[in-house]
C-alpha positions in Angstrom: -6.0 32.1 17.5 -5.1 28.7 17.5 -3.3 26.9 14.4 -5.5 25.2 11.8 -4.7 21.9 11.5 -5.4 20.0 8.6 -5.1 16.1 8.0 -2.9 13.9 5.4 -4.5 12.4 2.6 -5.9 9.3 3.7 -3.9 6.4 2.7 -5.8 4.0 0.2 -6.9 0.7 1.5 -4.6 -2.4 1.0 -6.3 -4.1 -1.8 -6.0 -7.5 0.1 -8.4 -5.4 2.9 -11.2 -5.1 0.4 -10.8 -8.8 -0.5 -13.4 -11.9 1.3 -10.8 -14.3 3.3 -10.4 -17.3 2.0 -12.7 -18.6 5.2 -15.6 -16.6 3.9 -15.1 -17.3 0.1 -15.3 -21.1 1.8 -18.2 -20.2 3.4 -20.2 -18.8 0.2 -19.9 -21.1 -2.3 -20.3 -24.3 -0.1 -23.5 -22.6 0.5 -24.5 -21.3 -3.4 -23.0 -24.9 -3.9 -25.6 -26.6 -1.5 -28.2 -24.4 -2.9 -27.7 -25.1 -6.6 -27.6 -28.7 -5.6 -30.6 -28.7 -3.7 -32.7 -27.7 -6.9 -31.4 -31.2 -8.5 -33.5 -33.9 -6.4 -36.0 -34.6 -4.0 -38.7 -32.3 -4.4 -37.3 -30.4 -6.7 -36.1 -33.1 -9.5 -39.1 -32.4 -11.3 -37.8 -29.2 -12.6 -34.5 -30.3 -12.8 -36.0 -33.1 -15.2 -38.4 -30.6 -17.3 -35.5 -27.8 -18.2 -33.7 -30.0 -20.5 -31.0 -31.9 -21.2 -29.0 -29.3 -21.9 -29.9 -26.9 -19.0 -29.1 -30.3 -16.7 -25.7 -29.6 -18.4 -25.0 -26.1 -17.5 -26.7 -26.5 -14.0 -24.2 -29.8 -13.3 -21.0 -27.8 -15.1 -22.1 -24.5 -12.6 -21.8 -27.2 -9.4 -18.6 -28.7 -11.0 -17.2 -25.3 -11.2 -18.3 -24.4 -7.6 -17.4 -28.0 -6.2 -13.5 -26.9 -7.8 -13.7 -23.5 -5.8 -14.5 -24.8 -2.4 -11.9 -27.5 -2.6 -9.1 -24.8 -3.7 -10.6 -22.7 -1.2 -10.3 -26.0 1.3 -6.5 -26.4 0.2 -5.8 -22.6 0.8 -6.9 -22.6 4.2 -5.8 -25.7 5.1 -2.2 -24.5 3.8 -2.5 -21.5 5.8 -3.5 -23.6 9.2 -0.4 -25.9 8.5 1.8 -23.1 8.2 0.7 -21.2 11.3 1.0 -24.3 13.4 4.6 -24.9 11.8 5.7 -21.3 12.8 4.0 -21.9 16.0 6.5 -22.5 19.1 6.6 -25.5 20.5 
C-alpha cells in the first residue's frame, strides 16, 4: 500500500497580493472621476442645477477628493517608473 501523503497548510496570501496596483487604482477612479464629472454639464447640468446648492457641494468635494487620489496615484506610479529606469543598466 502506498504512503498517504498529505499537504502543508497553505500559506496565507501576501496581503500586498490581495491589494489593486497602483495602475489599476489609477485606472478606477480616473474613470468614477470622469463619471461623476460627466453628471455636472452638458446634458446633464440640469440636474446638477436642480439638486441644490448644497448637493453641488458634496458632488464637487467627491471629484476634489477623487481628482487628489488619481494624482497621488499619478505620483506613485510615476515614482515607481523612475526608480525602475534608475536601477535599470545602462
Amino acid at each position: 500500500m502506498a504512503d498517504e501523503i498529505i499537504a502543508g497548510q497553505a500559506t496565507p496570501d501576501s496581503p500586498r497580493a490581495n491589494r489593486p496596483d497602483a495602475a489599476d487604482l489609477l485606472e478606477k477612479k480616473s474613470s468614477q472621476l470622469q463619471s461623476l464629472l460627466t453628471c455636472c454639464y452638458g446634458d446633464c447640468s440640469e440636474w446638477f442645477d436642480a439638486i441644490g446648492a448644497v448637493h453641488r457641494d458634496h458632488v464637487m468635494w467627491i471629484a476634489s477628493d477623487l481628482a487628489g487620489e488619481v494624482a497621488e496615484l499619478a505620483q506613485q506610479l510615476l515614482r515607481r517608473i523612475n526608480a525602475a529606469d534608475a536601477s535599470a543598466p545602462t
